[in-house]
N, C-alpha and C positions, 0 to 999 in steps of 0.2 A: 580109539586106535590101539589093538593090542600090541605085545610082544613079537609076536611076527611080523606084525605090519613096519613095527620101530627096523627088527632086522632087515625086511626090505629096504628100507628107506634108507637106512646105513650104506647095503650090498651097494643100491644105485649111486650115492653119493663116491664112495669113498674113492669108484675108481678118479673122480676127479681131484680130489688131494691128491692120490699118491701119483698122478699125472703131474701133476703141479710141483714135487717134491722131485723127482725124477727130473724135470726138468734141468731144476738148479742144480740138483747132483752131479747131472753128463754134461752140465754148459762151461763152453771152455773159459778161460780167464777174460776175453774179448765182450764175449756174452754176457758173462757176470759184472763186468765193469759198466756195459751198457745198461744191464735193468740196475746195477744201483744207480748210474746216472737219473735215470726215468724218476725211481722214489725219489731222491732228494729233489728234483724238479716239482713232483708232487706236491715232496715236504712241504717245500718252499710255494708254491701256489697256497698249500693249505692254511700257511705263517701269513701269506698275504690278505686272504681273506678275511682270517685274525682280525689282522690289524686294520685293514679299514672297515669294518663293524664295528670294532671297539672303538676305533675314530669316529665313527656316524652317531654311535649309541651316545657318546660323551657328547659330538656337538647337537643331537638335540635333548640329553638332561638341561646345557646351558641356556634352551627356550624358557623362560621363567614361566610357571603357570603350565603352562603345555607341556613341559617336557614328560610327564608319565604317559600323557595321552598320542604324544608322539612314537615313545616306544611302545607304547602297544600296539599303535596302529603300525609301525613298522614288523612288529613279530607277528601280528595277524597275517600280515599281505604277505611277509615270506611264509607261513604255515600255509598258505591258502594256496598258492605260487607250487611251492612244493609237494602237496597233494593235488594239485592237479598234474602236475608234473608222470607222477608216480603213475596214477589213475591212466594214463594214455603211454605210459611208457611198456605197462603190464600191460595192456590188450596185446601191443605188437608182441611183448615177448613169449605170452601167452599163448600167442598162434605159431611161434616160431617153437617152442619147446615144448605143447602137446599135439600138435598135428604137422608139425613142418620137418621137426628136425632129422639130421640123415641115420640117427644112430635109433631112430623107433621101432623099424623091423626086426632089430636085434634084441632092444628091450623090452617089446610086446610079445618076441616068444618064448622068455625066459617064465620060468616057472616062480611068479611075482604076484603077489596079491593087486587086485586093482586097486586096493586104499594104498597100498603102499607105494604103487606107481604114481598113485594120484598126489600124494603128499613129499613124495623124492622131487617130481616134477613141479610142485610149486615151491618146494625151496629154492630148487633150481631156478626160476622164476621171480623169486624174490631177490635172489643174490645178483642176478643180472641187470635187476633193472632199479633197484635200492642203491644202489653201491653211490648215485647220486646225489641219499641222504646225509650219508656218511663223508663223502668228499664235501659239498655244499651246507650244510646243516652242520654239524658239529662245531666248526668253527664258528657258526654264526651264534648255536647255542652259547659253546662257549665266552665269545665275548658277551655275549648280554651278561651272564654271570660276572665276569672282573669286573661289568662295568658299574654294574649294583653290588661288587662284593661278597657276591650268595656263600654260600657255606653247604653244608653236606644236605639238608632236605632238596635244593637245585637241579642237584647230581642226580638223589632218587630220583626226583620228577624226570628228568629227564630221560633217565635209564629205564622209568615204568610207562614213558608214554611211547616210547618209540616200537614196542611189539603190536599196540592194538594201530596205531598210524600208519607200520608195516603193511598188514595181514588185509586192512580193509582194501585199499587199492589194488591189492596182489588177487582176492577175490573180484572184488567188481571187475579187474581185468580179464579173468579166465572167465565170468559167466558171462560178461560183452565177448569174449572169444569165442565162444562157446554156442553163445546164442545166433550171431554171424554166420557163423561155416555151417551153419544148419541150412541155411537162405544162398550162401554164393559160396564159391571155391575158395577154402582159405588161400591161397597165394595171392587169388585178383582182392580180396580184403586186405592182404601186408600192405600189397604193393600201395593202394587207394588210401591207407594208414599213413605211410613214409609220407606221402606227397601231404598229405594232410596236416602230419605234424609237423613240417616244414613250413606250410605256409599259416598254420600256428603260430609256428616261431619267430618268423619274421613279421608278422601283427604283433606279435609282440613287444619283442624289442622295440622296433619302428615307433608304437603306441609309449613305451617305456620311456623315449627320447623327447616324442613330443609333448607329453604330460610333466617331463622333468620334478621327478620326485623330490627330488632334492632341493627344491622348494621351501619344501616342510619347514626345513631349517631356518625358513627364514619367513618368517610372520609379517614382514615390511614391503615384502611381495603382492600381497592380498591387499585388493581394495579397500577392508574393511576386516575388525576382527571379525563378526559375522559369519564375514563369506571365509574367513583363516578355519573355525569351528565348525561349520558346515562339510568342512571337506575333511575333517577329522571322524567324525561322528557317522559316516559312512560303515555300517555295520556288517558283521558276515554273523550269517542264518545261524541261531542258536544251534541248528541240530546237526549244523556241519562240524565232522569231525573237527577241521583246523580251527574255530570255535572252542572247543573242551581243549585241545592241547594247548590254545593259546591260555587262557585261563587258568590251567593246572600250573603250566607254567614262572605267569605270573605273580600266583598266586605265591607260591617258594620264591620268586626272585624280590617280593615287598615283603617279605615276613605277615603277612597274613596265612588265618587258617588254611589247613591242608587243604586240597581240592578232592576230597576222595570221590564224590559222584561226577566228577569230569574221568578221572582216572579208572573208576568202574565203567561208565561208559564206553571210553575210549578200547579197553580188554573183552568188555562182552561185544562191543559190536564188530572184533575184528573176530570173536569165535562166532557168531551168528553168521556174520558174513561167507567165514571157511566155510560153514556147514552146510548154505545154500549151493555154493561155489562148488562141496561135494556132489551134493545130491545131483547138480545140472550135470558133470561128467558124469557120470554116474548111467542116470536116464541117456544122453546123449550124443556119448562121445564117438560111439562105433559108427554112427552116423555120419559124423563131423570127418573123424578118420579118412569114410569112404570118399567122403566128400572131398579131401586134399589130395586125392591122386590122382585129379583129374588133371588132362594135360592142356597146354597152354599152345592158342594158336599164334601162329608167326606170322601173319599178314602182313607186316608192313617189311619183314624184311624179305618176303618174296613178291612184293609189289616191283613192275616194269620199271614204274618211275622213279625207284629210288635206283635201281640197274642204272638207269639214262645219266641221275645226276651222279651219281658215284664213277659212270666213267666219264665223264667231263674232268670230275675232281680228280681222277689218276694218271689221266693222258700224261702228263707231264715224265712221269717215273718209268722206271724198266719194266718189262710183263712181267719177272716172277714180285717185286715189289706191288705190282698192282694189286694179285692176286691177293697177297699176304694184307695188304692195306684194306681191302672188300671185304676179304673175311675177317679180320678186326671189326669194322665198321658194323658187319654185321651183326657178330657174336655180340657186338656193343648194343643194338639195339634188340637183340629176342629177351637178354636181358635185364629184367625188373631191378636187381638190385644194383647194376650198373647205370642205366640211363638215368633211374631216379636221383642218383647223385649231382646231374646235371642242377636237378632245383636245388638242390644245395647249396651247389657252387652260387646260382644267381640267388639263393638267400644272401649268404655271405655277402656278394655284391652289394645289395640292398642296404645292408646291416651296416657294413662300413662306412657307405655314401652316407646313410640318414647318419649316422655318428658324427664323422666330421660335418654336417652340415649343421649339426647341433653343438659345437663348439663356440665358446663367446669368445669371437676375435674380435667383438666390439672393444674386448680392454685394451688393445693395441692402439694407443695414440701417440700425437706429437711426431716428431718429425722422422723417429725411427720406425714408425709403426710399419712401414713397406718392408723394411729390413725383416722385421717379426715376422711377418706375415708369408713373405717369401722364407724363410727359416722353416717353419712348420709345413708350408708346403712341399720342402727338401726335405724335412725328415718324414714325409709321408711317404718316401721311396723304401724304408725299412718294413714299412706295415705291407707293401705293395708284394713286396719279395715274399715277405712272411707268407702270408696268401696264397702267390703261386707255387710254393714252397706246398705247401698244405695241398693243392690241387695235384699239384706233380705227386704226391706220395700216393696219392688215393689209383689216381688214372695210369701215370705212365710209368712207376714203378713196380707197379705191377704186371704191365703189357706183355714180360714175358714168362713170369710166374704161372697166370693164367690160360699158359697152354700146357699146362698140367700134363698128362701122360700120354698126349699128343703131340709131344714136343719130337718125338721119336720121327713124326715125320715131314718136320723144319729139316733135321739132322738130314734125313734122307734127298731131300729137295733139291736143285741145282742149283742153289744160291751157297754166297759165303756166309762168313758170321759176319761180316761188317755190311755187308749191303741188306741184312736182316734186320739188323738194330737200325741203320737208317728209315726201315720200313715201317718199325714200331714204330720212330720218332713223327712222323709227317703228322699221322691222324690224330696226335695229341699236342704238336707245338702250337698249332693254329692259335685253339679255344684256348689254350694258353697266352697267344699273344693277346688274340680280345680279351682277357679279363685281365691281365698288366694294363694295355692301354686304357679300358675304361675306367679303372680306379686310379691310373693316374692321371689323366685328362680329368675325372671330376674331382679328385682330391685339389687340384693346382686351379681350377676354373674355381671351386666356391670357396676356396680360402684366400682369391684374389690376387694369385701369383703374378709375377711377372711372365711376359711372351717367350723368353728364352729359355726361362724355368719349366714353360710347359714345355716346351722344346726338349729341353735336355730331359722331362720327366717321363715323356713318352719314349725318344728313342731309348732311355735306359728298361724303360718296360720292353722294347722290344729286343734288348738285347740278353735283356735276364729271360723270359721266353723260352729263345734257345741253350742260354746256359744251363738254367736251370734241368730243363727238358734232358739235354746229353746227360746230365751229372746223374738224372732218373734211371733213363732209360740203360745206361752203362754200371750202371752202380747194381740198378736189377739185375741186369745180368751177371756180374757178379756173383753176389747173391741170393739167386733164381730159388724157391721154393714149390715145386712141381706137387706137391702132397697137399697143401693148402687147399680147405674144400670151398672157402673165399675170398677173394682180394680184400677183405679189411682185415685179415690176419694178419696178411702179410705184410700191408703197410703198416700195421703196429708191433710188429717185431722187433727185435733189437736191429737190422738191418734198414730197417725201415727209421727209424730214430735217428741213426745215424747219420742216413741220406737228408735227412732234415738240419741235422747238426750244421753239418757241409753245408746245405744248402745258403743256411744264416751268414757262414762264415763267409761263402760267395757272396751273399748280398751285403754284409758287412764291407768287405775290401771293397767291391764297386762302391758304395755310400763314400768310402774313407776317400778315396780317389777323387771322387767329385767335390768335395768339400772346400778344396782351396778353391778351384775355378768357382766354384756358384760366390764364395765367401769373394774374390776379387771383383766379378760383374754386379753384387749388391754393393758395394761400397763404392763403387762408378756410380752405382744409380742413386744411388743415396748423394753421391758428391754432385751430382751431375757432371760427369765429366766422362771423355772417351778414356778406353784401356789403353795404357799403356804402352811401348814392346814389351818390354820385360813381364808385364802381366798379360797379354796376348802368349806369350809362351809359356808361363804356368797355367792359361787354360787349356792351352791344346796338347802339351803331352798328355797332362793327365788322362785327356778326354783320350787320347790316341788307346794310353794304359789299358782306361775301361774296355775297349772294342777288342782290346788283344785279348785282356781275361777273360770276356762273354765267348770270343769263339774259342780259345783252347778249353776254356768249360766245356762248352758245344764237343770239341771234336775227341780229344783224348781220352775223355769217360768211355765214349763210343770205342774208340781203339783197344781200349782197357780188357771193356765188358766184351769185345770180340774175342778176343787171344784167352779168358777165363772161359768163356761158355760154351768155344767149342772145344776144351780138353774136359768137360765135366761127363760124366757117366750117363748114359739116358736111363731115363727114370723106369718101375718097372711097370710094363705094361697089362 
């Protein structure tokens, strides 16, 4: 790559620095205080990771005999974890930032070398789908070193394995990209990717719970040393990359010789790799190109039958709310990167259930063990929120962002702003309410709750539902982003953060509320004995409290987000 090609690849990048810099320069003190909230969050995730690796790594040195062959077999399966990781993270972004993205017509007719286009866009490429080396990996690097003590050969190893570890995944990404959109229309391969690494991810996890690693640790588990070694000595393939870095690795954190033929491997086969990764754009791309612009049919959302059920589902509301509700529903399903969030949400689901079902409530014994048991089911109301919290940002905080420069003709429309926000709310409190009640109906059924507890855990799920949902969909409108080319911008905005903040804090005080009533009904049942009066009236104000908070959640955001969005400017069209 000569001189020119380097200045291309600069031209291309740089506008995104000084985008990035610009930012923080025009963002008001609101803004600023929210992204440093965000970092120290970060921080603080990244301190946590820290410390329990440096806690895993320390309790399996204490396996006597095993403990070197524990951490390596733990640094293997995250090396191995995290380049696969990589490897499917790059195809997706690969297809999104050489044939997908909206800013290509612009930067394919600038006067740009093809190498240089080609090498700006896999940095690009790299930065985007890497970034969960550096958040996940560092720290984990990290503690392995304090935990052996390493010293500065560590650090090199470290800092020389991570270019060839990079560059091979980021390649095999773009020539799986590459090679794909040649055969089918890059978009129906994103979308067929998304669903893919979802349900990836949740074999995963799910697999991760039931195998309980954390095993390792414990050699008194295993029938038989034997079968404890057998499960040790499960090898990864000499020639696999995560293989050479695990090694190189190792090799600096026991003071044994350098690894320099892990570490020349590692370097040449991520420049071999680019150089294939070249040649296939190269030969192919204009092809592939062609190939992305083909357009996508809408069958199901001009099918009769979803007409029939969709007005069943709206009878209820006003005509201009129905309309507005239909075309939601709609725009919801033409599409791909909205509906596909749906398996998201039910990964989540999944992920959650298998976790608490993997929790050992067996240690709960003796006479308090109900008390326990109902305790943890109670605090399973925080994780419940968290959740819908997480769903509310993605789906209904967005609901009115996403009429982007169309929004001009809500404005014009016969409706108010307040019976508009109501119309965003329906088609998303629903799936809200199912996924509070399913996680907390199974959260309180497998951790063995009491009947009241599930009682009070669902109507709280049905109550947060709506709270949450108003505090979305009022808070968006608030803060409406009409320029946004997609709803996950916008929910990870500072505006977006924020409405998450809130959201905690709403599901904090409904938790706090409940907490005397559930704590006065376990100590009945623990006594065996009926409530009280006096303890009959510290259940039911508070209970009264919660329903008051859930609906002015529900209704005042809405009142809010009405008298803000319609004094805002219409956007330009």
């Amino acid at each position: 790559m000569g001189a020119s090609a380097f200045g291309a690849v600069f031209a291309l990048l740089s506008p995104r620095f000084l985008g990035q810099a610009n930012r923080w320069r025009r963002a008001s003190k609101g803004e600023r205080a929210t992204y440093l909230l965000f970092g120290l969050l970060g921080l603080g995730f990244w301190v946590g990771i820290f410390l329990l690796f440096g806690w895993l790594v320390g309790a399996f040195h204490s396996v006597e005999i095993f403990g070197p062959i524990l951490s390596r077999k733990l640094l293997e399966i995250l090396l191995l974890g995290l380049f696969g990781l990589l490897c499917f993270s790059n195809v997706v972004t690969a297809l999104s930032t050489f044939y997908l993205s909206d800013d290509l017509e612009l930067v394919l007719s600038l006067p740009v070398s093809r190498t240089g286009f080609h090498f700006a866009r896999l940095a690009d490429t790299i930065a985007q789908s890497s970034w969960m080396l550096a958040f996940f990996g560092l720290p984990v690097f990290a503690a392995y070193g304090w935990a052996y003590q390493a010293g500065w050969p560590y650090v090199f190893a470290v800092l020389a394995a991570m270019p060839g570890f990079v560059l091979m995944p980021a390649a095999f990404g773009l020539v799986v990209a590459t090679t794909l959109v040649r055969v089918f229309p890059a978009r129906k391969v994103r979308e067929a990717l998304v669903l893919l690494g979802i349900a990836m991810l949740v074999v995963s996890v799910v697999g991760l719970r039931v195998i309980r690693p954390e095993r390792l640790a414990d050699a008194e588990s295993f029938e038989s040393v034997a079968a404890y070694v057998a499960d040790l000595q499960a090898p990864v393939p000499i020639l696999a990359p995560p293989r050479w870095a695990s090694e190189l690795l190792l090799a600096a954190l026991m003071d044994r010789p350098f690894a320099w033929m892990q570490l020349a491997l590692l370097l040449l086969g991520g420049i071999a790799t680019t150089g294939i990764a070249r040649w296939m754009t190269n030969a192919f791309y204009d092809e592939g190109r062609a190939r992305a612009q083909e357009a996508r049919a809408a069958r199901l959302a001009r099918s009769v039958g979803l007409d029939r059920v969709l007005a069943v589902f709206v009878r209820p509301l006003p005509p201009v709310a129905r309309a507005i509700v239909i075309k939601d529903i709609k725009v919801f399903i033409r599409d791909p990167s909205q509906w596909s969030q749906v398996f998201l949400v039910g990964s989540i689901v999944v992920i959650t259930v298998a976790s608490i079902w993997a929790m050992p409530m067996d240690m709960f014994r003796g006479p308090w063990a109900p008390f326990w048991k109902n305790f943890f089911a109670f605090g399973a109301h925080s994780l419940v929120g968290f959740i819908m919290a997480a769903v509310a940002a993605r789906f209904q905080f967005t609901a009115v962002s996403t009429e982007r420069r169309g929004f001009w003709l809500v404005r014009t429309a016969p409706i108010t702003a307040r019976e508009y926000l109501w119309a965003k709310l329906w088609p998303g409190v629903i799936p809200m309410i199912l996924v509070g009640e399913t996680l907390a109906a199974a959260a309180t059924l497998i951790l063995g709750a009491s009947p009241f507890l599930i009682v009070i855990s669902m109507a709280t799920a049905f109550g947060l539902g709506f709270a949450i949902s108003g505090f979305a969909i009022g808070l968006g409108a608030v803060y409406p982003d009409f320029k946004a080319d997609n709803a996950a911008r916008v929910a990870s905005g500072p505006a977006g953060v924020l409405f998450m903040v809130l959201s905690l804090l709403l599901t904090f005080v409904v938790v706090l509320l409940e907490a005397g009533p559930v704590v006065l009904l376990l100590r009945a049942v623990v006594d065996e004995r009926p409530l009280l009066a006096w303890e009959w009236v510290g259940v039911i104000v508070p209970l009264l409290l919660v329903a008051a908070v859930c609906v002015a959640g529900t209704v005042l955001p809405l009142r809010h987000g009405a008298k803000k969005l319609w004094e805002r400017e219409l956007p330009n069209s």
